[in-house]
C-alpha positions, 0 to 999 in steps of 0.5 A: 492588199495582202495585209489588208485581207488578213486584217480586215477578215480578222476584224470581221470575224473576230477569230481566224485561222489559215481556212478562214481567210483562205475561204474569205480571200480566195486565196490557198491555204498555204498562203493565208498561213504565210500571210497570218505568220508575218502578221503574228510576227508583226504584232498586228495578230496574238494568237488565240488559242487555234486561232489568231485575233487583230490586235490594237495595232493591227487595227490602227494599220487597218485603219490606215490602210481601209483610207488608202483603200478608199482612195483608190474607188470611185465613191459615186459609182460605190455609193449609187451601188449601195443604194442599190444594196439598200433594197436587196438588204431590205428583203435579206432581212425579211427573209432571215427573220421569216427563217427564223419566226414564222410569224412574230410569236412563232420561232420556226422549228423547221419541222414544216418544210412547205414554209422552209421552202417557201423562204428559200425560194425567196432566198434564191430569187433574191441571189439572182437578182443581187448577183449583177450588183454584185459584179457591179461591186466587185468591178468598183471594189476589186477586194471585194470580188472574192464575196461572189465565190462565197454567195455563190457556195452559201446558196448552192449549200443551201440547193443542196440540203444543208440549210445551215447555209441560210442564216447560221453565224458559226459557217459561212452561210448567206447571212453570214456573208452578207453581214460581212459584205455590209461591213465592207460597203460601210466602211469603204464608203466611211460611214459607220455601223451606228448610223446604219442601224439607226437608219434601219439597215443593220442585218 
């Protein structure tokens, strides 16, 4: 399990350091930088600059151990949830490109905060529905649990004022993790980016 947080955090995200997986894993500093040393040492990630990144071997053992993964999870209980995730999925990426474009010629420049707030009531509403599927998700997925601390923060960030917490790719913001979450989902039920995006449900 270990090996397969660092790897899979640096297959989503391309880049990683000790705060990165820490925050993705739920997991202490201390302990990512211990787990990313023996992964370095590997040969499994090459350091990037301040940064590591997976390497082809460390995604060939990522490959290996995602199957092994998807061999302990009940895949009729995941693929009911992700049924389920479809419809919430269908309204996230209504709500992101209404943060994004007031209407389709429109970029939103933010400077009307009627219409922000407006969009992050939807976004609240949909966090408070979604959060009983995800426990759902969670249950059937352990790994996965470590998603409701990282929705709970991007959406109290968002509460707070700092609406880069809505949909921004370089923190850890909502959209961010949903995206990240989506990956999990495809990949734990062994169906592939491609297909998704032709069937309408890449964010």
């Amino acid at each position: 399990m270990a090996e397969l947080l660092v790897l899979q955090a640096a297959r989503l995200k391309g880049r990683i350091n000790a705060d990165t997986v820490a925050a993705y894993g739920a997991i202490p500093v201390a302990e990512a930088q211990t787990r990313i040393d023996a992964l370095l040492d590997a040969g499994r990630v090459k350091q990037a600059g301040t940064s590591v990144r997976i390497t082809p071997e460390g995604r060939e053992r990522l490959a290996e151990l995602l199957s092994e993964e998807r061999g302990t999870i009940a895949q009729t209980v995941l693929q009911q949830a992700y049924h389920e995730f479809d419809d919430f999925n269908s309204e996230l990426k209504a709500i992101v490109t209404a943060w994004q474009m007031k209407d389709g010629e429109t970029p939103n420049d933010h400077t009307d905060s009627a219409y922000d707030q407006g969009v992050i009531k939807r976004l609240v509403a949909l966090h408070e529905g979604f959060a009983p599927l995800l426990a759902r998700i969670a249950a059937a997925a352990p790994r996965l649990a470590s998603y409701q601390g990282r929705f709970g923060h991007a959406i109290d960030q968002v509460q707070r004022g700092d609406h880069s917490f809505v949909a921004r790719p370089i923190t850890d913001s909502y959209h961010t993790v949903w995206f990240e979450l989506h990956e999990e989902l495809i990949g734990l039920l062994g169906l592939s980016r491609a297909d998704e995006a032709a069937a309408g449900r890449a964010v």
